[in-house]
N, C-alpha and C positions, 0 to 999 in steps of 0.2 A: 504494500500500500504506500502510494505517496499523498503528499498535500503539495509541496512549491515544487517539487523537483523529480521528475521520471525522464526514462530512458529516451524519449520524443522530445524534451528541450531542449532548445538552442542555445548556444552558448559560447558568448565572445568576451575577451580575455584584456580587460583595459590595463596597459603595460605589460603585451605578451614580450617583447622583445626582451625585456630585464630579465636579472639571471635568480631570483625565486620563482616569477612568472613562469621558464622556461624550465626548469625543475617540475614544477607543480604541473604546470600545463599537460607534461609527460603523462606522473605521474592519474592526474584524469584521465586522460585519453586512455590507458591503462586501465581505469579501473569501469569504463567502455563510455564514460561520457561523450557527448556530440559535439563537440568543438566545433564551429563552423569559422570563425576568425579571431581577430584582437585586433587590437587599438592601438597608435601612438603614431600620432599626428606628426613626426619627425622622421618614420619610417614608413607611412602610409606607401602604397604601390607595391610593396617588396610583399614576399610570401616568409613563415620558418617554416623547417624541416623536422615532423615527430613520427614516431609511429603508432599505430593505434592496436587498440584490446584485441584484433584479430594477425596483430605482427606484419601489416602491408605502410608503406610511407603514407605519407598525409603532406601534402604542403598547404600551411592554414594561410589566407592573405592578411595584410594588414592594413588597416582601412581609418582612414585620418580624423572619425570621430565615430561616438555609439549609433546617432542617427545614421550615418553611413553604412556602418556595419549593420543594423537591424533591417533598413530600407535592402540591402544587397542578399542577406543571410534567410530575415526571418528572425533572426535571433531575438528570445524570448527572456535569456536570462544573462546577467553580466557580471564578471567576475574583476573589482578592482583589487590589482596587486602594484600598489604605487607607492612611495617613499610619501611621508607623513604631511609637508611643504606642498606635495600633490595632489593629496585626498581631497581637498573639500572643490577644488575644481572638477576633479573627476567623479564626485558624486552630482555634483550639479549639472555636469554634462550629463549624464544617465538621465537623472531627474528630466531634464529637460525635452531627452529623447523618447520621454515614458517607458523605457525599458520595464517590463512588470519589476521582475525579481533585479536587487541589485545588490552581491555578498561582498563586503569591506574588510580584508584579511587584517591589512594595515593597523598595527599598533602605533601608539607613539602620537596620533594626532592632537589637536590641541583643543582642550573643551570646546573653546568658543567655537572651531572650523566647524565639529560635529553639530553644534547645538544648531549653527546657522544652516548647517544642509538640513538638519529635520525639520527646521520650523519652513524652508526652500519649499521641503519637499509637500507638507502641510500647506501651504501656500499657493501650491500650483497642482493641488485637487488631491496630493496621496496617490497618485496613480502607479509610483514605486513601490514596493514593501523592500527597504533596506535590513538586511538581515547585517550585523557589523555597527560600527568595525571594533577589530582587534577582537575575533572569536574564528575559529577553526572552520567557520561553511558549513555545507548542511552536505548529506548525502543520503540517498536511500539507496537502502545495500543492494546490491546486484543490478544496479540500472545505472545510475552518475553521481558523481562526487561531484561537487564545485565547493571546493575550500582545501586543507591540508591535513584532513581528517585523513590517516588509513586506514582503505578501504579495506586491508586482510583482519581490522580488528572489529567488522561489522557483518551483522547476518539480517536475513528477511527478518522477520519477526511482527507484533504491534507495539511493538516501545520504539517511542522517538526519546531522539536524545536533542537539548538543545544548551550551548556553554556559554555561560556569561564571557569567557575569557578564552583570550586566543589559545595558555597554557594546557597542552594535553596530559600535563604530567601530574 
């Protein structure tokens, strides 16, 4: 059973080029989620190179903003992996893309940046549900991960889990 997140979401990756993003990225694609692109408007045109849950190459494009990517994809759900200084732009970009689902790995941000994207987001209808930041993502086991939860320490089941804190340990 899922609620935000099943095996048919789409899913692009704001700050896939950086080197968590490209770590993580893997590791979902791996645990069979649908990557369809990422973001960073400095690398926009350019494709990376991963492989996905069935071991064949994947080249994801990258696309110079979320409306981009959602307008070209489909993409339904978005994943920011951005340095702290980053986040409240790149949640505001989502926001404004109406992206539904939007997961904020990112610790370290600054009250005020957070406070100002929710009350953003509050402001311009809620049409996000921000899960983040600085919390691990959500996964439902055996369809897609979007966050840095591992996928080998989860099974079907009816228990959701959901963490205050990005800390797994």
């Amino acid at each position: 059973m899922s609620i935000f997140l099943n095996k048919d979401s789409k899913v692009i990756v704001q700050g896939i080029t950086g080197g968590e993003a490209t770590k993580h990225t893997a590791l979902m694609l791996k645990a069979g989620t649908q990557i369809v692109g990422g973001v960073n408007a400095r690398k926009a045109g350019t494709t990376v190179s991963h492989v996905n849950n069935e071991g064949h190459a994947v080249q994801l494009p990258v696309y110079g903003s979320v409306a981009e990517a959602m307008e070209k994809t489909g993409a339904d759900v978005s994943i920011a992996f951005v340095p702290p200084k980053f986040a409240k732009d790149a949640i505001i970009e989502a926001i404004d893309a109406e992206i539904p689902l939007l997961v904020v790995i990112t610790e370290g941000i600054p009250v005020q940046d957070t406070a100002y994207a929710w009350a953003y987001n509050v402001d311009h209808g809620n049409k996000t549900r921000i899960i983040g930041p600085n919390c691990p993502g959500i996964i439902t086991p055996d369809e897609a991960l979007v966050g840095i939860t591992p996928a080998t320490i989860t099974g079907k089941g009816p228990i959701g889990l959901v963490s205050k804190s990005g800390t797994l340990t």
